[in-house]
The first five atom37 places (N, CA, C, CB, O) and aatype in JSON, in Angstrom:
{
  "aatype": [20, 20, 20, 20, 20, 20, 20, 20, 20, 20, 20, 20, 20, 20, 20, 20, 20, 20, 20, 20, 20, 20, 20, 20, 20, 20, 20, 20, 20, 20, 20, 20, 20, 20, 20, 20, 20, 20, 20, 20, 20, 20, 20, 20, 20, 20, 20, 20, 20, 20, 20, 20, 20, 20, 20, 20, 20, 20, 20, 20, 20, 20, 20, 20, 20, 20, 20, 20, 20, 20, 20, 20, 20, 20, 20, 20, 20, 20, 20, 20, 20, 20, 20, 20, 20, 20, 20, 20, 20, 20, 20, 20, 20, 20, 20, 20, 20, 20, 20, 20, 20, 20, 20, 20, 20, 20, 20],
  "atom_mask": [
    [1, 1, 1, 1, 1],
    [1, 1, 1, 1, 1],
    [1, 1, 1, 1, 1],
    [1, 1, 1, 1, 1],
    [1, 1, 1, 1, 1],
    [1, 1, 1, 1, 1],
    [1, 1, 1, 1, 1],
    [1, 1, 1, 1, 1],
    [1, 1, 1, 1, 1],
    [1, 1, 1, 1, 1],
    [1, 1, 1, 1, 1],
    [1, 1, 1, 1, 1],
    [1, 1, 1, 1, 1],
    [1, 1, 1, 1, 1],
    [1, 1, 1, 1, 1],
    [1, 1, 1, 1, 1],
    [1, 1, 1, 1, 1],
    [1, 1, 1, 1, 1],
    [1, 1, 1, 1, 1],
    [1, 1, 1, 1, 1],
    [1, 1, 1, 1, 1],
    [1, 1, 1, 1, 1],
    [1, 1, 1, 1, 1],
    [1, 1, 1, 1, 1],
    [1, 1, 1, 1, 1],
    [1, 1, 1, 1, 1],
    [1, 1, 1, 1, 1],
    [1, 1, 1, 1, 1],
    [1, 1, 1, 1, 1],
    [1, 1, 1, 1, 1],
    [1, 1, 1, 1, 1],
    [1, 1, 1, 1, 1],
    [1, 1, 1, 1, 1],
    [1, 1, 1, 1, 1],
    [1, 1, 1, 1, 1],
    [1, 1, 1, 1, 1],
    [1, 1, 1, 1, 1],
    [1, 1, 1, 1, 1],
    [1, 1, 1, 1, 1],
    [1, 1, 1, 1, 1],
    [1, 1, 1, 1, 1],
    [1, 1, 1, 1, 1],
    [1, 1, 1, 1, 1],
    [1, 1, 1, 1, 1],
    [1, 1, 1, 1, 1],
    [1, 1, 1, 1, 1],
    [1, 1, 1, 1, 1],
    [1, 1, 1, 1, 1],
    [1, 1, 1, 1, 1],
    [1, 1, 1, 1, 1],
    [1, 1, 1, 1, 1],
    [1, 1, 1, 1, 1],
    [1, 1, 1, 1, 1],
    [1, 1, 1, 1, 1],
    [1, 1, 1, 1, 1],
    [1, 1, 1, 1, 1],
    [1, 1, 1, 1, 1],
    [1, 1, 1, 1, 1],
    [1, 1, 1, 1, 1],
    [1, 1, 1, 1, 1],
    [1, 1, 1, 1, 1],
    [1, 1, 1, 1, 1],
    [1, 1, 1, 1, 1],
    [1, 1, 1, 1, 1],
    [1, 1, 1, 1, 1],
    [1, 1, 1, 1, 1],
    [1, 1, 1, 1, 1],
    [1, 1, 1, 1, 1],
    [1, 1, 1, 1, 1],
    [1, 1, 1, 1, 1],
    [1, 1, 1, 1, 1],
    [1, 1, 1, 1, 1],
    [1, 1, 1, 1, 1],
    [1, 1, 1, 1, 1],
    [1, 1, 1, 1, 1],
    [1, 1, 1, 1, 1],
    [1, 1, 1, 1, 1],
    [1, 1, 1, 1, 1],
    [1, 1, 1, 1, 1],
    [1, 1, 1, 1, 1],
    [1, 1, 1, 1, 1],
    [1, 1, 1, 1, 1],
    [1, 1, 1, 1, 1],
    [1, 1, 1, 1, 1],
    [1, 1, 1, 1, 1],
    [1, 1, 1, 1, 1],
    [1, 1, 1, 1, 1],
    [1, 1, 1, 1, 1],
    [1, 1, 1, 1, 1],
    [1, 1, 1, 1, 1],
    [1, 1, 1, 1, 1],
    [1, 1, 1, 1, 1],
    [1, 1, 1, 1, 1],
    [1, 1, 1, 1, 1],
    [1, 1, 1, 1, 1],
    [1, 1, 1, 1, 1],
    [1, 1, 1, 1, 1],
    [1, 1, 1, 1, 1],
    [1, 1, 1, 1, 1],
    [1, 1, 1, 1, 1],
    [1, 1, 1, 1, 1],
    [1, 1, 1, 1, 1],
    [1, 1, 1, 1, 1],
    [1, 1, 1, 1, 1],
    [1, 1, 1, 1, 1],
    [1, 1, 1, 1, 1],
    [1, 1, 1, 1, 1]
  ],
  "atom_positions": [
    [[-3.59, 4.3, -17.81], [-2.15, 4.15, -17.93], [-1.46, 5.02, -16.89], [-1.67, 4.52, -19.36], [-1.91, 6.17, -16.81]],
    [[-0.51, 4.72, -16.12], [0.17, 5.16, -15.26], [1.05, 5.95, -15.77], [0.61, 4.34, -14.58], [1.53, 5.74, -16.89]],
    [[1.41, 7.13, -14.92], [2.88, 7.57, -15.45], [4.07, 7.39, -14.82], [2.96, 8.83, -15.62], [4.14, 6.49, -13.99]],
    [[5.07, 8.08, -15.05], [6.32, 7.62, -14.74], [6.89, 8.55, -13.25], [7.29, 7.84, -16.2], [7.96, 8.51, -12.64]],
    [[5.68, 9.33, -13.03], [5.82, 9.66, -11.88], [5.29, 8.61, -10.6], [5.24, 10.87, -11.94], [5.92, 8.19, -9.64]],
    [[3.78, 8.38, -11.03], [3.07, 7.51, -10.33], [4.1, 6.12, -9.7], [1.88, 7.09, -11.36], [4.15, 5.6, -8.58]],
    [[4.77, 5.87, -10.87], [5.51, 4.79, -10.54], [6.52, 5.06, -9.65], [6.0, 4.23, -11.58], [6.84, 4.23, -8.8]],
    [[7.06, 6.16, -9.77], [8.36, 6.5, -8.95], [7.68, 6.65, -7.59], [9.27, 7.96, -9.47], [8.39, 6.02, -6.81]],
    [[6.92, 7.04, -7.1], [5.52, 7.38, -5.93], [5.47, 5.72, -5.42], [3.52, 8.09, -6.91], [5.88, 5.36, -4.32]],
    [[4.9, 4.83, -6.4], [5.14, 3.32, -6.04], [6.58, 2.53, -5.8], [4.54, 2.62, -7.12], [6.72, 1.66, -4.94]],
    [[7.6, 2.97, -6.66], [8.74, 2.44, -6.14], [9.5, 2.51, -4.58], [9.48, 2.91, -6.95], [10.32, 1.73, -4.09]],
    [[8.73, 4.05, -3.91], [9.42, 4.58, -2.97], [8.3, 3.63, -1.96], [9.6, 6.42, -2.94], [8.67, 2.77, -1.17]],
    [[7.09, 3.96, -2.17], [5.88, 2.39, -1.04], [6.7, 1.35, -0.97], [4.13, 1.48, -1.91], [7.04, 1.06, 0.18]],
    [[7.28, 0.45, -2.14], [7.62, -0.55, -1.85], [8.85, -0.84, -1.57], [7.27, -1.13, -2.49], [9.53, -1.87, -1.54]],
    [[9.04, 0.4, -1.34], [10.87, 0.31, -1.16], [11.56, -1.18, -0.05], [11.43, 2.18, -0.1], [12.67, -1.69, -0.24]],
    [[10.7, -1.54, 0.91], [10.79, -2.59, 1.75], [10.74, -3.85, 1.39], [10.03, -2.5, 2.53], [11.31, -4.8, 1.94]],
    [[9.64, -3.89, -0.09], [9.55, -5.17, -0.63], [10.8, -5.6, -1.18], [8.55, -5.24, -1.58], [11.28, -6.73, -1.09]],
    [[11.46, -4.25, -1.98], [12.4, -4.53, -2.65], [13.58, -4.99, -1.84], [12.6, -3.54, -3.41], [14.33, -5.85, -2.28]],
    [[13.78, -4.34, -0.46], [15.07, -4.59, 0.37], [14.95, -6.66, 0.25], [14.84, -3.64, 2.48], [15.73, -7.57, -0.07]],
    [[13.68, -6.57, 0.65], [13.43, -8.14, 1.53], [14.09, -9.11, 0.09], [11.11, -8.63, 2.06], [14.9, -10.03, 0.25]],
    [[13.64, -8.74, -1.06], [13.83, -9.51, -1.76], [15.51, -9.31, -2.33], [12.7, -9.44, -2.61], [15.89, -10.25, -3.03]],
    [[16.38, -8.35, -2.13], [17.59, -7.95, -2.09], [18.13, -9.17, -1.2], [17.75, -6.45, -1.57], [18.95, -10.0, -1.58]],
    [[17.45, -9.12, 0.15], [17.94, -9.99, 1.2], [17.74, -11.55, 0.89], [17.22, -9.6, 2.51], [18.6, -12.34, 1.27]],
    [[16.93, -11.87, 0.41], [16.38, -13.2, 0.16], [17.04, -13.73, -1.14], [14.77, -13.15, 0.03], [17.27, -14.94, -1.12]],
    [[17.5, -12.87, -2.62], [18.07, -13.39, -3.13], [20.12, -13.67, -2.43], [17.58, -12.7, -4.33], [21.06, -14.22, -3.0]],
    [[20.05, -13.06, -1.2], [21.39, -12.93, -1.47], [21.61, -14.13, -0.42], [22.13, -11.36, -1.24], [22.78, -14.53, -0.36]],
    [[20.64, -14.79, 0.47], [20.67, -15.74, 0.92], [20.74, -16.79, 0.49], [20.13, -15.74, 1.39], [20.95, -17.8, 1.16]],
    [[20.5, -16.74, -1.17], [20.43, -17.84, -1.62], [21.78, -18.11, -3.01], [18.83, -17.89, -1.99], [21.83, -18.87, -3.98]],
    [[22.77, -17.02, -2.43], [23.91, -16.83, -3.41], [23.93, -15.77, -3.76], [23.99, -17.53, -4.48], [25.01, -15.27, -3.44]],
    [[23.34, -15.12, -4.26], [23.35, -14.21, -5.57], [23.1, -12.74, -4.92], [22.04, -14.69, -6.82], [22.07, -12.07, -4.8]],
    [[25.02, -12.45, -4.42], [25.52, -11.0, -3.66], [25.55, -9.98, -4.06], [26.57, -10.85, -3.29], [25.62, -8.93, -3.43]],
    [[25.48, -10.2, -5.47], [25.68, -8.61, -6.35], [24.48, -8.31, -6.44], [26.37, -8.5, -7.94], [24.46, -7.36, -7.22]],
    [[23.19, -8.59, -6.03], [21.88, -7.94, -6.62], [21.21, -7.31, -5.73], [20.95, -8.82, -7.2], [20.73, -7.68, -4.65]],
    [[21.2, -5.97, -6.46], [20.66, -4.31, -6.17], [19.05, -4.67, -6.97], [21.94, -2.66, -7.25], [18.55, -5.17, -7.98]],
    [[18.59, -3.73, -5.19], [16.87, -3.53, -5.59], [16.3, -2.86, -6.8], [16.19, -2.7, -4.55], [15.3, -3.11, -7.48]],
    [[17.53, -1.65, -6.88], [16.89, -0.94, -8.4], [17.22, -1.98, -9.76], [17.84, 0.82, -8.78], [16.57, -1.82, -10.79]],
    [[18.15, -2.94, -9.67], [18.24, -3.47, -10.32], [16.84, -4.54, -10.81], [19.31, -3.74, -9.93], [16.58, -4.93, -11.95]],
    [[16.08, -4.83, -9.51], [14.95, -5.93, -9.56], [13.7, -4.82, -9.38], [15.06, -7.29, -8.16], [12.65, -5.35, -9.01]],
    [[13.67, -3.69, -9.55], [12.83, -2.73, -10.01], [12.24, -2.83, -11.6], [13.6, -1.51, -9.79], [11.14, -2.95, -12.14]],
    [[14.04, -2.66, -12.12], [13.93, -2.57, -13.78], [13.71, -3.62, -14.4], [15.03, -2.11, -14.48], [13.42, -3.72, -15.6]],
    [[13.87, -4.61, -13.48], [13.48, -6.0, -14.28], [12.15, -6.09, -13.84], [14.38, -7.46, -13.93], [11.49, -6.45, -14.82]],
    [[11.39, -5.95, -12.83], [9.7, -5.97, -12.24], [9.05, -4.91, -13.74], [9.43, -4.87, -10.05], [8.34, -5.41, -14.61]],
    [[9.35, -3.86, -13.73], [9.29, -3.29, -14.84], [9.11, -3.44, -16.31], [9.96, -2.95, -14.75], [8.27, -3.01, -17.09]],
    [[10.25, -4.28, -16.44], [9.91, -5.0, -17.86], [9.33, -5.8, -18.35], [10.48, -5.36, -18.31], [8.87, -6.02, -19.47]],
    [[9.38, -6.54, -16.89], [8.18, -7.77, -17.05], [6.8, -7.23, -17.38], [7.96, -8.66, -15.58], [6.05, -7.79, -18.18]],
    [[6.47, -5.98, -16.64], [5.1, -5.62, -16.39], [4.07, -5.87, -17.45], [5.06, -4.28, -16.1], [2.93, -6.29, -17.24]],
    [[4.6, -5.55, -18.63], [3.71, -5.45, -20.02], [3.26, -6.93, -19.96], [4.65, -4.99, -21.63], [2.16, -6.87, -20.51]],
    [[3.49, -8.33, -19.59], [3.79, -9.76, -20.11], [2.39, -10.26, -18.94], [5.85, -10.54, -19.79], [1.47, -10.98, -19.33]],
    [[2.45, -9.89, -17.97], [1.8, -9.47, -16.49], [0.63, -8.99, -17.44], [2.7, -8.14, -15.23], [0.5, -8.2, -18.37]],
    [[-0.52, -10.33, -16.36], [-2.17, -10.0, -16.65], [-2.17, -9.32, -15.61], [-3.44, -11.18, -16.73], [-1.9, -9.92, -14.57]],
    [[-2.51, -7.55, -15.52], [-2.35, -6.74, -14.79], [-3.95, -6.18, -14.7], [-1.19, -5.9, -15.24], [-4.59, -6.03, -15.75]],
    [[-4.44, -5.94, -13.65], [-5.39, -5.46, -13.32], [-5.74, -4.15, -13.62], [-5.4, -5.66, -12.33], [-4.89, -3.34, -13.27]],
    [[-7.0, -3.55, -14.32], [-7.55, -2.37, -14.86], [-8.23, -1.76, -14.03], [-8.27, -2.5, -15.9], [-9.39, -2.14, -13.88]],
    [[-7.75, -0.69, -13.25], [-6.82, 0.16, -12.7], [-6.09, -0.48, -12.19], [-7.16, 1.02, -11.95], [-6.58, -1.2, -11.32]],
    [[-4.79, -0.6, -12.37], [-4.05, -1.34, -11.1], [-4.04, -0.83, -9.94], [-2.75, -1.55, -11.24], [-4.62, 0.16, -9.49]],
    [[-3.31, -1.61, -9.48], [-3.54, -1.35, -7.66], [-2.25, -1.45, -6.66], [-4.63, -2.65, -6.99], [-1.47, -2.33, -7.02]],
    [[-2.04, -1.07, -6.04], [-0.53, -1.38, -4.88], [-0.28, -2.28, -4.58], [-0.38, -0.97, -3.62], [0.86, -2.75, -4.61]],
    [[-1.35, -2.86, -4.18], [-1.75, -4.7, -3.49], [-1.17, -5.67, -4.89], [-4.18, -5.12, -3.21], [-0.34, -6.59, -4.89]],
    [[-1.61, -5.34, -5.53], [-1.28, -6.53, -7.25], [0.21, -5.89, -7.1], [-2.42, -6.02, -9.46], [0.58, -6.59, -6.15]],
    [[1.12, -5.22, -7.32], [2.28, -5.02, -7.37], [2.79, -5.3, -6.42], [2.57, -4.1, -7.66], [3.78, -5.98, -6.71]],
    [[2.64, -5.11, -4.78], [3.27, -5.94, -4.43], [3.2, -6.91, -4.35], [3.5, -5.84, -3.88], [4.37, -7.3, -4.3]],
    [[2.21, -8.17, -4.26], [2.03, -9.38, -4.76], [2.38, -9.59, -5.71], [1.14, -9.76, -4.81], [2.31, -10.82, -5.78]],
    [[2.94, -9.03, -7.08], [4.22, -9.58, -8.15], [5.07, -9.37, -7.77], [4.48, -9.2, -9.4], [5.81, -10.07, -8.46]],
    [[5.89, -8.69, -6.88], [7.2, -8.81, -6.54], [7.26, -9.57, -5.56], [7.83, -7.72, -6.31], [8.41, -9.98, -5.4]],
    [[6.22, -10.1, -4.5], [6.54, -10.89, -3.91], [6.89, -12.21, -4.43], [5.84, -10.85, -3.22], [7.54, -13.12, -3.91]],
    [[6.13, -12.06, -5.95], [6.12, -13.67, -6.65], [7.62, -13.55, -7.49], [4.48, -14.03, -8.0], [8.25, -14.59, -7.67]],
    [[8.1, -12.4, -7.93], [8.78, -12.42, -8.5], [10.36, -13.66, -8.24], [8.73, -11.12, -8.5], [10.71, -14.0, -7.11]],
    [[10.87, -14.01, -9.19], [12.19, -15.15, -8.95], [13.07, -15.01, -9.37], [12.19, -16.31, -9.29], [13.2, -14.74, -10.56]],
    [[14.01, -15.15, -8.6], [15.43, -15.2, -8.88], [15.79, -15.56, -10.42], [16.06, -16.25, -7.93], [16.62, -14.83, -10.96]],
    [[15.11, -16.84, -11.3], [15.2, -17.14, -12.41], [14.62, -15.66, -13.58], [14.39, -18.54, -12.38], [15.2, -15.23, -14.57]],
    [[13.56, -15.29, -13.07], [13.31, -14.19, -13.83], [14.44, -12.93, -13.72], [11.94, -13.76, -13.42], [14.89, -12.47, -14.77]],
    [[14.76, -12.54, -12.78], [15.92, -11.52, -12.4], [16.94, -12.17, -13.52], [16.54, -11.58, -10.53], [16.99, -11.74, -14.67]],
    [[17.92, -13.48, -12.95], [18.75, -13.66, -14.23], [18.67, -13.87, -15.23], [19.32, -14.18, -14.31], [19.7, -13.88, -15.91]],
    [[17.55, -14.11, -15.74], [16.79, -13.72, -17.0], [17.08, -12.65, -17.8], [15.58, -13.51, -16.75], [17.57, -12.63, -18.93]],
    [[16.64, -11.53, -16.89], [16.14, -10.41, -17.24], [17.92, -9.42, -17.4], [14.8, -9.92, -15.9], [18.15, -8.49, -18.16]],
    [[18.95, -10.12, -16.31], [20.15, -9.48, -16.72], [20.7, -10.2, -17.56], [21.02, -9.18, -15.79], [21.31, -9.37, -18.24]],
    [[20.95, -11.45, -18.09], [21.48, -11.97, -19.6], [20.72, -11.35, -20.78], [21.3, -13.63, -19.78], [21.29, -11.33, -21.87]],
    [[19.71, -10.93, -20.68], [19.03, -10.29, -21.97], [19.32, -8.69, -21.82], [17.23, -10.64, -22.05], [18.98, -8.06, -22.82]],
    [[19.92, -7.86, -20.72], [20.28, -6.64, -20.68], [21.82, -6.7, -21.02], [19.89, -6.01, -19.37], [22.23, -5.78, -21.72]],
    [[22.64, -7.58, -20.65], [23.84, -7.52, -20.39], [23.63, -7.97, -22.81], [24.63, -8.9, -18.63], [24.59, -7.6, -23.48]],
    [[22.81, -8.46, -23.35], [23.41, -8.94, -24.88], [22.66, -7.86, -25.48], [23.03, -10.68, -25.6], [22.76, -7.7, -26.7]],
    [[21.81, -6.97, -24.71], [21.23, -5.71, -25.16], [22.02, -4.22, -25.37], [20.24, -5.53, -24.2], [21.81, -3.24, -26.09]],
    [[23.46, -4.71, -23.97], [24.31, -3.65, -23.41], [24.8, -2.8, -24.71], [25.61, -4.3, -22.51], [24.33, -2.86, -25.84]],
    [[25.91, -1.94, -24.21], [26.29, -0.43, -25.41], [27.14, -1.88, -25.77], [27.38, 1.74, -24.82], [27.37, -2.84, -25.04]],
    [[27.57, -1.62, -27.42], [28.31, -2.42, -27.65], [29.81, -1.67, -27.04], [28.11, -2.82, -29.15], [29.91, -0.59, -26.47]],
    [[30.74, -2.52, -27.34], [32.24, -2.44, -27.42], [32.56, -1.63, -28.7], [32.93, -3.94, -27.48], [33.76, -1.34, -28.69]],
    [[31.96, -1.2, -29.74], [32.78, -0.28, -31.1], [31.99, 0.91, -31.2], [32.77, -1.08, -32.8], [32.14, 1.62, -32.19]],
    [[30.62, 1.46, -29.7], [29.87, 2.32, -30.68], [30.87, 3.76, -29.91], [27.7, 2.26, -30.51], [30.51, 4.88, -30.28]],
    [[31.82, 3.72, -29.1], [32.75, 4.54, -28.5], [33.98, 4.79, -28.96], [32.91, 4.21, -27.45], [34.73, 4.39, -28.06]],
    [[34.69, 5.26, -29.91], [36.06, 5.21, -30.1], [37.0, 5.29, -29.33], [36.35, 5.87, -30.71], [38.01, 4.62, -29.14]],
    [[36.44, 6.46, -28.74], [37.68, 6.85, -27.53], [37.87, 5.06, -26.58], [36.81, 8.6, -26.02], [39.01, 4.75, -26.25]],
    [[36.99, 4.34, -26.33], [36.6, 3.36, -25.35], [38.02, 2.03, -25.84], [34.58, 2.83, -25.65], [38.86, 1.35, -25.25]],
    [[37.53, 2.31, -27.36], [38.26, 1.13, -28.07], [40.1, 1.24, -28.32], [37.47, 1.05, -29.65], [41.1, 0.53, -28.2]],
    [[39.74, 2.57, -28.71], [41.54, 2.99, -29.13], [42.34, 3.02, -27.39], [41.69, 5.24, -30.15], [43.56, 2.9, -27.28]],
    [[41.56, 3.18, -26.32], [41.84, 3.16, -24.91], [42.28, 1.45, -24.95], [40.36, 3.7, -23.82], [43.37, 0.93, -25.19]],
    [[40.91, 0.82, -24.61], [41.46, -0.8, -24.84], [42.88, -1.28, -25.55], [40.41, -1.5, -25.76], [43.59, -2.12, -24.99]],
    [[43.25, -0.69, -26.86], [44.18, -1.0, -27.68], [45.39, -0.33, -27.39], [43.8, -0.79, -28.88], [46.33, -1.1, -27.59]],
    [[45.8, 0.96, -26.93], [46.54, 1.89, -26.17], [46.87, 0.7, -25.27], [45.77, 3.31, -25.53], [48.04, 0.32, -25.41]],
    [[46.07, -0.05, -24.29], [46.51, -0.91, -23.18], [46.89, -2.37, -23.32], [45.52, -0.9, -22.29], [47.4, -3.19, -22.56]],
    [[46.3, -2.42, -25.07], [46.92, -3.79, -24.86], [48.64, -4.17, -25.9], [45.46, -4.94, -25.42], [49.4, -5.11, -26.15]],
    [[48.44, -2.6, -26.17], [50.28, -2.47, -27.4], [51.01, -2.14, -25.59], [50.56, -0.11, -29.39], [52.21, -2.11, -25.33]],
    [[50.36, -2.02, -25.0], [51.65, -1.27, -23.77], [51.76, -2.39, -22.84], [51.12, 0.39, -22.68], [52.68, -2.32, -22.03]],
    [[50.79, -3.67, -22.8], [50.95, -4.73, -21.94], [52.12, -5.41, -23.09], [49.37, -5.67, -21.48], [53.23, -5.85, -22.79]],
    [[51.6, -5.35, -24.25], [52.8, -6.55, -25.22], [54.11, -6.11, -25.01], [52.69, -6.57, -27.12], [55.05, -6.91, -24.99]],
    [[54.28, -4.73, -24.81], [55.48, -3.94, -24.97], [56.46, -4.6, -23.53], [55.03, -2.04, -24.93], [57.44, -5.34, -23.53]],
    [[56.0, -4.23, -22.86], [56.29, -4.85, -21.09], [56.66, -6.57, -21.08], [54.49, -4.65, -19.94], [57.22, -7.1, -20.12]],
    [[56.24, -7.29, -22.27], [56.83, -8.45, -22.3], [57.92, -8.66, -22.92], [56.17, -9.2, -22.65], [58.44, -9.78, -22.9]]
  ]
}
């Protein structure tokens, strides 16, 4: 089992894979997407991934090379219904509501 250093050691190797595929999804539309973002999703996938015992550099970057755009938006619709909710902040909510008695007020 790897640790979470090891990995950070591997994130910084493939730091190039990640640009290319930054570049390649954004050629194909999709402008807002950050490499650390397709890190944490390579990541989550990993467990699902018949992964090789010891793994190896070569097998990781060959999953991110395979990795797809469909898996990425995948992987942010299931973070984005995972996200902090909207009520677990008070200050967040009574802010929201503060702004929306002062927009009604202005009409």
């Amino acid at each position: 089992m790897m640790t979470e250093e090891q990995w950070e050691e591997w994130k910084k190797e493939v730091d190039t894979i990640l640009d290319s595929k930054v570049e390649e999804w954004k050629l194909l539309g999709y402008e807002k997407v950050k490499k650390e973002e397709i890190w944490d999703c390579f990541m989550k996938k990993l467990p699902r991934l018949d992964a090789p015992e010891p793994m190896r550099l070569y097998w990781v970057v060959s999953e991110l090379f395979h990795l797809k755009v469909n898996d990425y938006m995948n992987w942010l619709t299931l973070e984005a219904y995972q996200g902090p909710s909207w009520f677990d902040n008070e200050d967040a909510v009574s802010f929201r509501l503060d702004s929306f008695k002062k927009e009604q007020s202005h009409r």
